[in-house]
C-alpha positions as CSV (number, residue, x, y, z in Angstrom):
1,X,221.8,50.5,-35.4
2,X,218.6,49.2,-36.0
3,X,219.2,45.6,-37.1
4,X,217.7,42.3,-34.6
5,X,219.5,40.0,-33.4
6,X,218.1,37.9,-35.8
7,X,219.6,38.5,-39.7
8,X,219.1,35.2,-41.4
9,X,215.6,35.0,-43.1
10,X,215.4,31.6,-43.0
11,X,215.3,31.2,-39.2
12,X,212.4,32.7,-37.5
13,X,213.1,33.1,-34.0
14,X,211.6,30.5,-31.8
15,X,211.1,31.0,-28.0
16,X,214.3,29.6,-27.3
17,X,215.8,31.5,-29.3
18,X,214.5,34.5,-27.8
19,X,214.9,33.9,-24.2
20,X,219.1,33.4,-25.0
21,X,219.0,36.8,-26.6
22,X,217.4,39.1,-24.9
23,X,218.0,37.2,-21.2
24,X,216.4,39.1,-18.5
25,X,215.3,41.3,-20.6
26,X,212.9,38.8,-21.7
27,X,210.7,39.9,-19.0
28,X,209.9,43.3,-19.7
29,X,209.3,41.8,-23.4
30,X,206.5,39.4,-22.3
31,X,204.9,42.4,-19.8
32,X,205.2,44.9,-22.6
33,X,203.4,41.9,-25.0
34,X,201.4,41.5,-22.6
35,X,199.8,45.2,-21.5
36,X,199.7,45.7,-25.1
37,X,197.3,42.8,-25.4
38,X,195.2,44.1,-22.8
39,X,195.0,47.4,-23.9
40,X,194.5,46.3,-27.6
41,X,192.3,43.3,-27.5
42,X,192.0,41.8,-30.0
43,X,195.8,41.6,-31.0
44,X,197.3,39.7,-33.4
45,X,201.5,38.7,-32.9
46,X,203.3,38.0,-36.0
47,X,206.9,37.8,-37.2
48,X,208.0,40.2,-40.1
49,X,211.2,40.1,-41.8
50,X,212.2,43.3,-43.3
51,X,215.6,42.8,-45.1
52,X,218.7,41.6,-44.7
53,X,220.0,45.1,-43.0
54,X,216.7,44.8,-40.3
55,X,216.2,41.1,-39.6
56,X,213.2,39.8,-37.5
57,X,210.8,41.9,-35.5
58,X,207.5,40.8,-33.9
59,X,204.7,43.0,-35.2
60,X,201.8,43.6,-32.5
61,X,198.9,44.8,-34.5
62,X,195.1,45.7,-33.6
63,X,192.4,44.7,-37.1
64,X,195.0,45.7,-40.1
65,X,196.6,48.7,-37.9
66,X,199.8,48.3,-36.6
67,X,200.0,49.0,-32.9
68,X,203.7,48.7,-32.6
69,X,206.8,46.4,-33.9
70,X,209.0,44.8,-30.8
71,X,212.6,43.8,-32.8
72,X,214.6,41.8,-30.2
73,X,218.4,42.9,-29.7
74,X,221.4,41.7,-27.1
75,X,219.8,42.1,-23.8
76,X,217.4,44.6,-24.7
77,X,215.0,45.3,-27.2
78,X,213.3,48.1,-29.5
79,X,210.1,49.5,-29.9
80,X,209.0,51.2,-33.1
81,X,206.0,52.8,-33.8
82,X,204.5,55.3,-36.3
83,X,203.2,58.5,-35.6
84,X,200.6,60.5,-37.9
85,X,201.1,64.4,-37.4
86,X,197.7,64.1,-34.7
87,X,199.4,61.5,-32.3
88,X,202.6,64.3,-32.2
89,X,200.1,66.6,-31.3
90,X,198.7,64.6,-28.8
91,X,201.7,63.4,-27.6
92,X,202.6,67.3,-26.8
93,X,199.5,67.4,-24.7
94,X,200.2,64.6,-22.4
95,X,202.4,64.7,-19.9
96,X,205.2,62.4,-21.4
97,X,208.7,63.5,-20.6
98,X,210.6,66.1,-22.4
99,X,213.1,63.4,-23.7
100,X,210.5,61.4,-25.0
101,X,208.9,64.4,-27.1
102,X,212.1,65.1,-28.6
103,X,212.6,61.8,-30.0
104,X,209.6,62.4,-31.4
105,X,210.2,65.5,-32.9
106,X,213.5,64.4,-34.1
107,X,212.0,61.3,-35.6
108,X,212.2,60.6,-39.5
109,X,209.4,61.2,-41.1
110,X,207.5,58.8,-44.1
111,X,204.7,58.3,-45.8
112,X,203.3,56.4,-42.6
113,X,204.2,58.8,-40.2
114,X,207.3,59.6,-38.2
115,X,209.3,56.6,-37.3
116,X,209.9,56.6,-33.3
117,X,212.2,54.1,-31.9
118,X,212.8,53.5,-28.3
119,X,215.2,50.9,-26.6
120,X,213.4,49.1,-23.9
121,X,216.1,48.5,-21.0
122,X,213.8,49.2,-18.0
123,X,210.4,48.6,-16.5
124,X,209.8,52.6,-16.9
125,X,210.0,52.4,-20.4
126,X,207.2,50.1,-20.7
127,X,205.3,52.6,-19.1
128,X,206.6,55.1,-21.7
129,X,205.7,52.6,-24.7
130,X,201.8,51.8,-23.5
131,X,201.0,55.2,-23.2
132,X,202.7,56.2,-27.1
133,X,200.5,53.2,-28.4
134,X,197.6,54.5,-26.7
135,X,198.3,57.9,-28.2
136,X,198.9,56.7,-31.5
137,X,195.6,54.5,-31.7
138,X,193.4,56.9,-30.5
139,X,195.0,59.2,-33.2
């Protein structure tokens, strides 16, 4: 479920490789990167392997924080982030929709905070994903 398109450690994805993956998805990939980078300035990209069961994600992060981690899949993509008990609380304050704040809730939690993941299919969910990383940095 939450494995990349790309397994094999020894081949991290290249722009190519990318655009043949996630297709027109690719768009909403560079306008999430993008807003992100706005919002965030200064941002540093960088490719992460986690494992052999996760594969390749591209980690978006702000100093040493982690703003968010963008793992490419077929035609799509995933968004994970972590949330600190604060940002949940936050998150209930704002005016994000009701299933958005259940995948929170219902999110695993860890030492870094609760794991949200969210599948980026539409230009809505960018929307969605800007305003978690806005909550989550501010919290």
């Amino acid at each position: 479920m939450y494995q990349s398109a790309f397994l094999e450690k020894t081949a991290k994805p290249r722009d190519a490789d990318l655009a043949g993956v996630l297709g027109k998805a690719q768009n909403l990939w560079n306008e999430l990167r993008n807003l992100i980078a706005l919002e965030f300035d200064p941002l540093v990209e960088e490719w992460v392997y986690s494992g052999k069961n996760y594969g390749w994600s591209l980690r978006l992060k702000q100093n040493k924080r982690a703003v968010l981690y963008m793992t490419p899949l077929e035609h799509c993509f995933r968004v994970g982030l972590a949330f600190g008990e604060k940002a949940v609380l936050a998150a209930h304050q704002s005016h994000l929709p009701s299933s958005i704040l259940k995948i929170i809730d219902d999110a695993p939690k860890y030492v870094e905070g609760r794991a949200i993941r969210l599948e980026i299919r539409k230009k809505t969910d960018i929307r969605v994903v800007v305003k978690l990383a806005g909550i989550k940095m501010s919290n």
